[in-house]
Backbone as JSON Lines, residues from 0, in Angstrom:
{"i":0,"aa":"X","n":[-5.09,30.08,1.49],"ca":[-4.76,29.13,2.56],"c":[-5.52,27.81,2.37]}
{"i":1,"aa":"X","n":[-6.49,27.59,2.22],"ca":[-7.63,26.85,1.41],"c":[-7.05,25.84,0.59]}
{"i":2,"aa":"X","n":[-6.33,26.24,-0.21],"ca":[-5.94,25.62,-1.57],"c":[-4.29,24.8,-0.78]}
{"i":3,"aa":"X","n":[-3.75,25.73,0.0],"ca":[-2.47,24.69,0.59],"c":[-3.13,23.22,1.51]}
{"i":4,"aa":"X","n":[-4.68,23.8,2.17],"ca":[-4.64,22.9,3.22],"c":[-5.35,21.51,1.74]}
{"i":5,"aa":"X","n":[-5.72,21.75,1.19],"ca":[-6.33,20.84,0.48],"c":[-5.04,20.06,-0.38]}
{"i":6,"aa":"X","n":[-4.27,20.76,-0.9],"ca":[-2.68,19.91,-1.41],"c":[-2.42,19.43,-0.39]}
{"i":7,"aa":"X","n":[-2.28,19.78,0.83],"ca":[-1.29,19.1,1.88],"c":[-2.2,17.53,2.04]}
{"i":8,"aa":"X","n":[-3.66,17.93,1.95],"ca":[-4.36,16.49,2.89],"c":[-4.05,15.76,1.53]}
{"i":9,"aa":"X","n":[-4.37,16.06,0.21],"ca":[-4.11,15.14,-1.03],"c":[-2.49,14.67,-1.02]}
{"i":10,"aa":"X","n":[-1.82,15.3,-0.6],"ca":[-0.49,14.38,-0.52],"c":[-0.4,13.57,0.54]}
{"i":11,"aa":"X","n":[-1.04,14.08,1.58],"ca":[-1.03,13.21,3.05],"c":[-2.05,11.68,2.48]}
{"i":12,"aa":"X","n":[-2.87,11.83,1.95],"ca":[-3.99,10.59,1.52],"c":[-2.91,9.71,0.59]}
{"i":13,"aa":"X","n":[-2.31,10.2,-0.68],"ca":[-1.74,9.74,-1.07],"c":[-0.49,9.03,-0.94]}
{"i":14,"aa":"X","n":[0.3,9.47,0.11],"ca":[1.42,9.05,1.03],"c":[0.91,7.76,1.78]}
{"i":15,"aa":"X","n":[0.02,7.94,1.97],"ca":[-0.8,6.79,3.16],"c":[-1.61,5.97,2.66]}
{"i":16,"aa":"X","n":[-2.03,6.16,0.91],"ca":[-2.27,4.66,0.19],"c":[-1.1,3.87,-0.4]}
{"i":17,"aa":"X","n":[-0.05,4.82,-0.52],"ca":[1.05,3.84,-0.84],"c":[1.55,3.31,-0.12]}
{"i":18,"aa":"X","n":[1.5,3.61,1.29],"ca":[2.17,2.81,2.4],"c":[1.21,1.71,2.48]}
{"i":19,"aa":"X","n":[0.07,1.78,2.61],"ca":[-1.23,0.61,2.78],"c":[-0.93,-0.38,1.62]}
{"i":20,"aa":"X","n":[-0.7,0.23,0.43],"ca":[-0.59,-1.29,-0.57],"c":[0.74,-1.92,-0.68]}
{"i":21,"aa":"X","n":[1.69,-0.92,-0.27],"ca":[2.81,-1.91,0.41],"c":[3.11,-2.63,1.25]}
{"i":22,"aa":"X","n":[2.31,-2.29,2.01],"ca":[2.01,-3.2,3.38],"c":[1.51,-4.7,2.82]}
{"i":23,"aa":"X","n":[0.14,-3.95,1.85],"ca":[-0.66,-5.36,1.45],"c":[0.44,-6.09,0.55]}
{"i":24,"aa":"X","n":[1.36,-5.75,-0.06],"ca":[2.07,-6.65,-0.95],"c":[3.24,-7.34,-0.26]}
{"i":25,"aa":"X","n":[3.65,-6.85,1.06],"ca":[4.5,-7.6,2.2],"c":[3.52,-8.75,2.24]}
{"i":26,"aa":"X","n":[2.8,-8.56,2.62],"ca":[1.83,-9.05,3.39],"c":[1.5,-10.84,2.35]}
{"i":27,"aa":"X","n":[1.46,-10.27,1.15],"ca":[0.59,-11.2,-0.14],"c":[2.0,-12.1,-0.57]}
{"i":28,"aa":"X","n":[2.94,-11.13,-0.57],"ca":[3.67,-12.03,-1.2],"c":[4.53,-13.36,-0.79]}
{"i":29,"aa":"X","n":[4.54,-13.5,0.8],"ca":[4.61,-14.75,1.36],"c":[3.51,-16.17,0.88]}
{"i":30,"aa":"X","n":[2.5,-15.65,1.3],"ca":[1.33,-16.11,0.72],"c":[1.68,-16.89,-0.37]}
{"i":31,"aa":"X","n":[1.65,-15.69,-1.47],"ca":[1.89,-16.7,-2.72],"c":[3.03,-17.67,-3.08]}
{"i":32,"aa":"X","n":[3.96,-17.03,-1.97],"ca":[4.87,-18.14,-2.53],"c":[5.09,-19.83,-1.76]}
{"i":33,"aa":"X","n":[4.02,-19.71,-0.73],"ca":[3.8,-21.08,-0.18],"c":[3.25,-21.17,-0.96]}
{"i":34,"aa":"X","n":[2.11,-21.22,-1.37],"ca":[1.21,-21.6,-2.76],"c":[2.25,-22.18,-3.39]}
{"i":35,"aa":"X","n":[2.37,-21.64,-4.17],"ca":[3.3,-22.63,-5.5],"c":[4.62,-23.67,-4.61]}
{"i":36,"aa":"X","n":[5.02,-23.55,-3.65],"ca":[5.76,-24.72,-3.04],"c":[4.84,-25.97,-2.64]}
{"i":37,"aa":"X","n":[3.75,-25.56,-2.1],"ca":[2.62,-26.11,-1.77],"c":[1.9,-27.18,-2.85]}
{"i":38,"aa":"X","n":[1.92,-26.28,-4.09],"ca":[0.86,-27.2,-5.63],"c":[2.42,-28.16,-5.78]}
{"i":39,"aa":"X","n":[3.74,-27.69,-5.99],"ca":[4.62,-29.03,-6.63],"c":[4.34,-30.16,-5.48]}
């Protein structure tokens, strides 16, 4: 039982950093693209 609860939280952690750096790349990629409208 041990060994399921420990897969389950490692997929649960992992599910929930990919949502976090997708978030951050919503997030970034506006950003950058005023930037470069911004430098011409």
């Amino acid at each position: 039982m041990a060994g399921w609860t420990l897969f389950l939280i490692l997929v649960g952690v992992s599910f929930l950093t990919n949502q976090l750096f997708r978030i951050i790349d919503i997030i970034d990629r506006p950003a950058r693209h005023s930037r470069r409208t911004g430098t011409r």
